[in-house]
C-alpha positions in Angstrom: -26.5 3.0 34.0 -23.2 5.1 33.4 -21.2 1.9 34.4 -22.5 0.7 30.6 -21.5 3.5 28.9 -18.4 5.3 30.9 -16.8 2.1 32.6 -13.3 3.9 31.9 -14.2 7.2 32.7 -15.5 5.5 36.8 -11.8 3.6 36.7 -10.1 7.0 36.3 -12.3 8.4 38.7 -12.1 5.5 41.5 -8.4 5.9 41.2 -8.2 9.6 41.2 -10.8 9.7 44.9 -8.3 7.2 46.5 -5.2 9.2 45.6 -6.7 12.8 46.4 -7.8 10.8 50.3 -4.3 9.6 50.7 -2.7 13.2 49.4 -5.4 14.6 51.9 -4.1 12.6 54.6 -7.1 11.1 55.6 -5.2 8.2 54.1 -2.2 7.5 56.0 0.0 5.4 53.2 3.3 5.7 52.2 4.2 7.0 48.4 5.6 3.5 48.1 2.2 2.2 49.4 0.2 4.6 47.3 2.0 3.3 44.0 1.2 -0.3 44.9 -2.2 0.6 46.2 -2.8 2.0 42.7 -1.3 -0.4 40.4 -3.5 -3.4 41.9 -6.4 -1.5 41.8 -5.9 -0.3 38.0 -5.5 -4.0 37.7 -8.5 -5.3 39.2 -10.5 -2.3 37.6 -9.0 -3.4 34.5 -10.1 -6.9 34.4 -14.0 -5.4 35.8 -14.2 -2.9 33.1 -12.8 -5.9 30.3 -16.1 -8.2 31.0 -18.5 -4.7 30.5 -16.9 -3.8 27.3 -17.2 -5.4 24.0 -14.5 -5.4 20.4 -15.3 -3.9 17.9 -14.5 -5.7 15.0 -11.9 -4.0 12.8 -13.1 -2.0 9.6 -12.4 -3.9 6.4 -10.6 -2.5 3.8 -12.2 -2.9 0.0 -9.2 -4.5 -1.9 -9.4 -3.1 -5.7 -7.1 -1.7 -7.8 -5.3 -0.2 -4.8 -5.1 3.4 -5.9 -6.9 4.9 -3.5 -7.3 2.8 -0.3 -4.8 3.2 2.8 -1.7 0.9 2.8 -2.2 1.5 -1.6 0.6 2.4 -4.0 -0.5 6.2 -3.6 0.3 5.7 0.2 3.7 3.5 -0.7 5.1 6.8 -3.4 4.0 9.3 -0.5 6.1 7.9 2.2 9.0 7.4 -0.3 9.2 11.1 -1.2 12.1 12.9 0.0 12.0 14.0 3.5 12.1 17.6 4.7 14.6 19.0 6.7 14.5 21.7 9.8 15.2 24.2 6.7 12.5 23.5 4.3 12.4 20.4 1.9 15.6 18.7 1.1 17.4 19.1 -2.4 16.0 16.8 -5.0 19.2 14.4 -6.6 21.8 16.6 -8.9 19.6 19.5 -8.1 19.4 23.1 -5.8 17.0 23.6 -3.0 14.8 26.3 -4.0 15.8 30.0 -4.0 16.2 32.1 -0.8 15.7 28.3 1.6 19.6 29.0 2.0 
């Protein structure tokens, strides 16, 4: 059953019938309506499609020496390197930025 696998994918497409039969007329609501109609029904379909899903649990990460795992000291000296400007990367400490950058 696609409910199983695609409970997400129905709630978009619940949502999206409702609002193309009001924008059709066929409908006769308000946009003021419309908004409330669609916020409680997100809501309800939320709670539905909660009790169909299951978590995942999270990936572990290995702890080691660090080096190469995410959140390691090769991460931490990566997002301390200088940042680049709009113009190319900025000019290291007592030093130019490379020729023809301006």
């Amino acid at each position: 059953m696609i409910w199983r696998r695609e409970p997400v994918l129905i709630q978009g497409a619940l949502i999206g019938v409702l609002n193309l039969v009001s924008a059709l007329g066929w409908l006769p609501l308000t946009p003021g309506q419309m908004g409330a109609v669609n916020t409680a029904l997100a809501g309800v379909l939320a709670l539905v499609t909660r009790q169909v899903v299951s978590p995942v649990p999270r990936a572990r990460i290995a702890s080691g020496s660090g080096a190469g795992g995410p959140g390691g000291p090769a991460d931490a000296a990566r997002s301390s390197a200088a940042p680049s400007g709009p113009d190319g990367p900025a000019a290291e400490p007592g030093g130019e930025r490379a020729p023809g950058l301006g």
